[in-house]
Wavefront OBJ file of the C-alpha trace (Angstrom):
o trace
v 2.462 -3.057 36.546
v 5.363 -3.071 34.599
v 9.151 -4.693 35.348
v 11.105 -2.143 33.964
v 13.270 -0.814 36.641
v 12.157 3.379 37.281
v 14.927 5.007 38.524
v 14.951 7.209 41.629
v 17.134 10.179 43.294
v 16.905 11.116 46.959
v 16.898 14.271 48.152
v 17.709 14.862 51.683
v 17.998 18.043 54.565
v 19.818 17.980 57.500
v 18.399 21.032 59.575
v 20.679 22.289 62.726
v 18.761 23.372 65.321
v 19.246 25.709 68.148
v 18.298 25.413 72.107
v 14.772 26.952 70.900
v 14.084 25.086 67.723
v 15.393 27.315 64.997
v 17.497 26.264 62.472
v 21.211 27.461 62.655
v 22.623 25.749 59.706
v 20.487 23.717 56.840
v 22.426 21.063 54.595
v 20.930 18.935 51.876
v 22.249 16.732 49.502
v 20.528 14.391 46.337
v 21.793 11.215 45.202
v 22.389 12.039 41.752
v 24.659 15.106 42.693
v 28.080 15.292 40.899
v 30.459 15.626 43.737
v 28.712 13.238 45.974
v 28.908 15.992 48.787
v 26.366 18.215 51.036
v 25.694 21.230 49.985
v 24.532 24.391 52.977
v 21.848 26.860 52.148
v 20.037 29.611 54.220
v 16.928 28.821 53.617
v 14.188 26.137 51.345
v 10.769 26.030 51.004
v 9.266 22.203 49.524
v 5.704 21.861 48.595
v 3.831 18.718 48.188
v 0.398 17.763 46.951
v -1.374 15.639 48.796
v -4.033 14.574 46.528
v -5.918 12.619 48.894
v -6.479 15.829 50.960
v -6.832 18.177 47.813
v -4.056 20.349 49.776
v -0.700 21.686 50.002
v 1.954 20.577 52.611
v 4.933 22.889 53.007
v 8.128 23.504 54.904
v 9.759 26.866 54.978
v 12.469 26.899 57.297
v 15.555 29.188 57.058
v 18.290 30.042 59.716
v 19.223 33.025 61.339
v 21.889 34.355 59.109
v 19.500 34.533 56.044
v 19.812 38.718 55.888
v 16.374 40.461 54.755
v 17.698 41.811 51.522
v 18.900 37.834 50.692
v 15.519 36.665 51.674
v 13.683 38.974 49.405
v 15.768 37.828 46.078
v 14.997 34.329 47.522
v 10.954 35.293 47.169
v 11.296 37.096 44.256
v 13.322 33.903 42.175
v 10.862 31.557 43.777
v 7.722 33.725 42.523
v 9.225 33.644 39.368
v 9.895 30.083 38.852
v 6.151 29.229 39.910
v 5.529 31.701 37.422
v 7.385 29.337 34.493
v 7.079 26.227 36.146
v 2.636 27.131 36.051
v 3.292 27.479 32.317
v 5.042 24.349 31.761
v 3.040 22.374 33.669
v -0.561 23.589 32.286
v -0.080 25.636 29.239
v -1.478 28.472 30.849
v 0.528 31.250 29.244
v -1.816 34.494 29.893
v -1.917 33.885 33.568
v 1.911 33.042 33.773
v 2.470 36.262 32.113
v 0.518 37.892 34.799
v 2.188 36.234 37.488
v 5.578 37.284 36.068
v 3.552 40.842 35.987
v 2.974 40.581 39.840
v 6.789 39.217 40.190
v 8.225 42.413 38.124
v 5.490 44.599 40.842
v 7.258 42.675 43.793
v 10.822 43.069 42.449
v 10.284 46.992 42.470
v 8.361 47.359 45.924
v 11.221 45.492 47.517
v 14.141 47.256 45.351
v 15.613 44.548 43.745
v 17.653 44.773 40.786
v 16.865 42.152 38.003
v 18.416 41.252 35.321
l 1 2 3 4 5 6 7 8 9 10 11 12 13 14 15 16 17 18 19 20 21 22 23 24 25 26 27 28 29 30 31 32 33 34 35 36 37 38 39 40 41 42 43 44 45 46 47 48 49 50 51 52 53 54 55 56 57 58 59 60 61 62 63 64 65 66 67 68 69 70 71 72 73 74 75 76 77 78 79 80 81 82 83 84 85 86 87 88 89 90 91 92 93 94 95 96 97 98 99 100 101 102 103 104 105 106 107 108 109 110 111 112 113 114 115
């Protein structure tokens, strides 16, 4: 093991809830962030690898005033960034391209405008 110091960053959500469970407001903030302050969002979706298990843990929450229309651009950029982030992370460029394919497919079925 080696003493060189690694440097970290915490990220962390505050999720409001209501009576029933469901999140009304969603903060987060990271350590490294500029102004210091929280930032609110409508919705966020982390995965995590569990390698032990060979599987995927995930949390999708989002509160009730994420509109439809807002929650399909929020698929559609999130499709598209697995799409670039599977390149970067395993060189796998034909299957990426596909993927942005399927993203392009998804971005007309729902009617939204890219750029």
């Amino acid at each position: 093991m080696s003493d060189s110091k690694i440097n970290t960053s915490e990220i962390k959500f505050n999720i409001g809830l209501d009576k029933n469970h469901v999140p009304e407001k969603i903060d987060w903030e990271a350590s490294n962030m500029e102004d210091g302050g929280k930032k609110s969002c409508k919705a966020i979706m982390v995965s995590v690898w569990d390698g032990d298990a060979q599987e995927t843990l995930k949390i999708d929450l989002w509160t009730k005033e994420m509109p439809i229309d807002e929650m399909k651009i929020f698929f559609h950029q999130t499709l598209r960034s697995m799409a670039d982030t599977f390149n970067k992370a395993t060189g796998e460029e034909a299957i990426s391209e596909d993927l942005r394919d399927y993203c392009a497919h998804f971005a007309e079925k729902m009617n939204i405008l890219t750029s």
